[in-house]
Structure formats: structure tokens, C-alpha cells
C-alpha positions as CSV (number, residue, x, y, z in Angstrom):
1,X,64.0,2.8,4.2
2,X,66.9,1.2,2.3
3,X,68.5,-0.1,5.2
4,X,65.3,-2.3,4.7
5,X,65.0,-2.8,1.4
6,X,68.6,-4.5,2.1
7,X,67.0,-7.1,4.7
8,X,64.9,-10.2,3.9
9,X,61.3,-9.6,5.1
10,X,60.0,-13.1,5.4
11,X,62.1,-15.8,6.7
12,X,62.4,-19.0,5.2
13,X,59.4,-21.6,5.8
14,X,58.5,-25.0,4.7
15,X,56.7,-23.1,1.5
16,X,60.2,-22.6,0.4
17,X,60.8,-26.1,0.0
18,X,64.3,-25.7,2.2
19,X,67.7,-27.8,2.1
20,X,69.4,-28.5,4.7
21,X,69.8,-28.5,8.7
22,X,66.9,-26.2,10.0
23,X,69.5,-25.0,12.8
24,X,72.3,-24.4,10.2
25,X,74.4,-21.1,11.4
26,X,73.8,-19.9,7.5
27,X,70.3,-19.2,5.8
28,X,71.1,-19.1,1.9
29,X,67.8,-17.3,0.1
30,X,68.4,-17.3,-3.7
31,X,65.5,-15.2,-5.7
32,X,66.1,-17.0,-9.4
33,X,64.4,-17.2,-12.4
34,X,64.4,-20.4,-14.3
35,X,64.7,-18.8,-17.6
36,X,67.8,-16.7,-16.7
37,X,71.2,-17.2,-17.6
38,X,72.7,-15.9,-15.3
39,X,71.0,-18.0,-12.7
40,X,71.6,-21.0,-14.8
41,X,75.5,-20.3,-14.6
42,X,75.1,-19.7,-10.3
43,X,72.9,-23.0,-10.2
44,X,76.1,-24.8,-10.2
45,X,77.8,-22.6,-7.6
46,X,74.9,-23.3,-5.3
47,X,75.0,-26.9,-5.5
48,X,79.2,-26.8,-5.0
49,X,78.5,-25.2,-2.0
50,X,75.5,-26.9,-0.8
51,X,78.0,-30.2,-1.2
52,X,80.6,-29.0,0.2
53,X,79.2,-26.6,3.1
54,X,75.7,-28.1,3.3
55,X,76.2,-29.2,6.9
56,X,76.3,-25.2,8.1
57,X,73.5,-24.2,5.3
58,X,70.0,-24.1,5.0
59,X,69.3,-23.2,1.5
60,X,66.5,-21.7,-0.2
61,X,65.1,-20.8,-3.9
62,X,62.7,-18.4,-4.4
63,X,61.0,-17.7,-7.5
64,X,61.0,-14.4,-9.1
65,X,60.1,-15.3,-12.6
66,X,60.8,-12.0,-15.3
67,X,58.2,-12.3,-16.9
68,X,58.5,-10.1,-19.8
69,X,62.3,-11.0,-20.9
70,X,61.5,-14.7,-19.5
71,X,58.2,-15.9,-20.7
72,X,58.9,-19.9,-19.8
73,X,60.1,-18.6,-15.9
74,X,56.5,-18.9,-14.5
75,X,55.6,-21.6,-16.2
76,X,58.7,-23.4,-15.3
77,X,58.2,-22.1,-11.5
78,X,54.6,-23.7,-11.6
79,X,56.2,-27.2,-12.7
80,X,58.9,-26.9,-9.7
81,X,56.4,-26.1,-7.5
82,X,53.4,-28.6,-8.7
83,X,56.2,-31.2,-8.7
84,X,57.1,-29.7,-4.8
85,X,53.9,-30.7,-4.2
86,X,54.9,-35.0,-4.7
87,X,57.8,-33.9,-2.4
88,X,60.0,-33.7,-6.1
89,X,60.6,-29.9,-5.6
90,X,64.4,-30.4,-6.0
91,X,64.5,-32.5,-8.5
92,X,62.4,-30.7,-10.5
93,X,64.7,-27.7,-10.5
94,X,67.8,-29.5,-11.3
95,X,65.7,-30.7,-14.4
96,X,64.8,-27.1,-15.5
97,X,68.3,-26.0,-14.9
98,X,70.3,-28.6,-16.3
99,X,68.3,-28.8,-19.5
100,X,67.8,-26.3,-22.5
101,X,66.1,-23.0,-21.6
102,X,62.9,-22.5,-22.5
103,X,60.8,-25.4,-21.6
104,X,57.7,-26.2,-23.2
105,X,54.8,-27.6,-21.3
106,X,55.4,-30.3,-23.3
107,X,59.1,-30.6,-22.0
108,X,58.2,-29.8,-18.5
109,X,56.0,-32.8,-18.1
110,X,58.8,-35.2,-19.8
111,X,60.8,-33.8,-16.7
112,X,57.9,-34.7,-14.0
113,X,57.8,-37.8,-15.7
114,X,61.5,-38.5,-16.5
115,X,61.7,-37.8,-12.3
116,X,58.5,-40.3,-11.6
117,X,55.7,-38.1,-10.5
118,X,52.0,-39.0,-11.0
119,X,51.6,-37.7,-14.0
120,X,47.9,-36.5,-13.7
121,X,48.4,-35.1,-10.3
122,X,51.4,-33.3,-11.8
123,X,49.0,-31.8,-14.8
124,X,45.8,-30.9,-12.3
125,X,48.5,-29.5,-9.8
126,X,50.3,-27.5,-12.7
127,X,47.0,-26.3,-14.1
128,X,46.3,-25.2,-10.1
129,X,45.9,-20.9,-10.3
130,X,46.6,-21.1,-6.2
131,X,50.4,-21.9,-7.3
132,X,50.8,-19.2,-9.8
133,X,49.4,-17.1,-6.9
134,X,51.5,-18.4,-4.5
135,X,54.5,-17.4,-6.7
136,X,53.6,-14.3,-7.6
137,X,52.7,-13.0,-3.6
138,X,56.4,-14.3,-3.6
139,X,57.8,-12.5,-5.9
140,X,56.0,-9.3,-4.3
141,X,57.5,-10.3,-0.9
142,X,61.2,-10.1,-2.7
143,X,60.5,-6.7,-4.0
144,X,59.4,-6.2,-0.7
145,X,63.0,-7.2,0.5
146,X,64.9,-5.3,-2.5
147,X,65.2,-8.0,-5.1
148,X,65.7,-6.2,-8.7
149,X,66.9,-8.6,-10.6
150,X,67.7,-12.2,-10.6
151,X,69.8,-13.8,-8.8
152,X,69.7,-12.1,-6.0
153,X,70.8,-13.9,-2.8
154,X,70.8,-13.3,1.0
155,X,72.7,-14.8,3.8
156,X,71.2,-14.9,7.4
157,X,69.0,-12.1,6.1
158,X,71.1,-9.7,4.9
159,X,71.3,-9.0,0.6
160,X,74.4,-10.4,-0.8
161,X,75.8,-7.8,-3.4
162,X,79.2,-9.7,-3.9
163,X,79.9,-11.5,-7.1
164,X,77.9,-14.6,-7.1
165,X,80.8,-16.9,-7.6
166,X,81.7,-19.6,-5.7
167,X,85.2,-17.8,-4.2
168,X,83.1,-15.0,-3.4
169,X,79.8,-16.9,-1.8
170,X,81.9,-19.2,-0.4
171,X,84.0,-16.5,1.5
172,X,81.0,-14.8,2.1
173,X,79.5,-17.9,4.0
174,X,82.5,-18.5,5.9
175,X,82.9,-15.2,7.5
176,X,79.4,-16.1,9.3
177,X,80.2,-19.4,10.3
């Protein structure tokens, strides 16, 4: 059964808002949590290597919001993924990461608007319980796959436990390609 847990059991799909070439020789999965620090401090990594290796990776962020150390995480999940929903997923998460933890409601909307959305879609979609659903069946399909903490990444499938730096992810990436 570990020899399982290790593996990703659902591949990645359009619900996870993928970057990059869907034939890329390297599947990235990232499960993060918008309120954690040390996802914050890998958020640059990511993007480092998504510019400089983005030709040979499909990326992908999953939420797994902790819920009880990170009481913003869903809520900010729910703002990436109402703002997913005016095909601004991206640049929602950049705003969340880039700017002070713990976003209010109030703070998520100056995001959605600060990055043009329709602003009462954005509230009706981020009021929506199918998204919070939808996150949280996510979250249940990373525990599935052995997630236990945040971040936690895979590559073509397989759980990453290296040091999430960019030396190491890079390397990492490399030896696949």
C-alpha cells in the first residue's frame, strides 16, 4: 500500500487549471496551501522553473488548504478558483502569493478586482458551495495519493521528497527529460 500512497492517483485535468504544453515530457503537481509559508517561499521556485523549463513542463496547483493552522487557505482557494472560473486562475494565485498572508474577503476581492474580473460574478462564484466542494474532494484525492503536508509535489506521477529548492527540483526535472 505505500508504494501507492507514493503515486499520484488522478492525473492532471483541465479542473487543475494546467500550465504549460499538454505533451510536456514533465507533469509538475504541487498540493499547496495559500496560507503556508513554506509554500509561499517555493511559489517563487515554481515560477523560476516554469520560466526557465516551461517548454518541457506541464504544471499544476492543487489545493490542499490546512484548515486548522491556516484559516484564510480555503477561502483564498475559493477566490483562485472563482477567479479560475473568468479564465484568471493564474493570476489570482500570484496575487495571494505575492501579497501579505492572511487575506480578508475584503482583500481577496481588491485582488479579483485589481486583476479585472467581473466583480459580481466573482462574489456569486466565490459565495458558490460547489467550489468549496470541489476543493475539498481535492484535497481527499491528495491524501488519497500520500500528501501530508504542504507543499508536497510530484513529477510524472511519482511524490517528490527532495528538498523543494530550485537546485534540487530543477535536477530532479532534468533527470526525466
Amino acid at each position: 500500500m505505500a508504494q501507492e500512497e507514493n503515486r499520484l492517483q488522478d492525473p492532471v485535468s483541465e479542473a487543475d487549471w494546467p500550465r504549460g504544453p499538454s505533451h510536456a515530457p514533465v507533469v509538475l503537481v504541487e498540493y499547496g496551501d495559500y496560507d503556508c509559508n513554506a509554500c509561499r517561499a517555493v511559489h517563487g521556485v515554481v515560477e523560476r522553473l516554469l520560466a526557465e523549463k516551461g517548454d518541457h513542463i506541464l504544471f499544476a496547483f492543487r489545493h490542499f488548504p490546512l484548515t486548522k493552522p491556516h484559516p484564510r487557505a480555503l477561502p483564498a482557494a475559493r477566490a483562485a478558483e472563482a477567479a479560475g472560473r473568468q479564465g484568471k486562475f493564474w493570476e489570482m494565485h500570484k496575487a495571494i502569493f505575492e501579497n501579505p498572508r492572511e487575506p480578508s474577503d475584503q482583500q481577496l476581492a481588491k485582488y479579483a478586482a485589481h486583476i479585472g474580473l467581473d466583480m459580481a460574478r466573482f462574489a456569486t462564484d466565490f459565495a458558490d458551495k460547489e467550489i468549496e466542494r470541489e476543493i475539498l474532494r481535492r484535497r481527499m484525492h491528495g491524501l488519497r495519493s500520500g500528501v501530508n503536508g504542504t507543499p508536497t509535489f510530484y513529477i510524472n506521477g511519482k511524490r517528490y521528497d527532495g528538498e523543494p529548492s530550485y537546485e534540487s527540483l530543477a535536477a530532479a526535472i532534468d533527470a526525466r527529460l
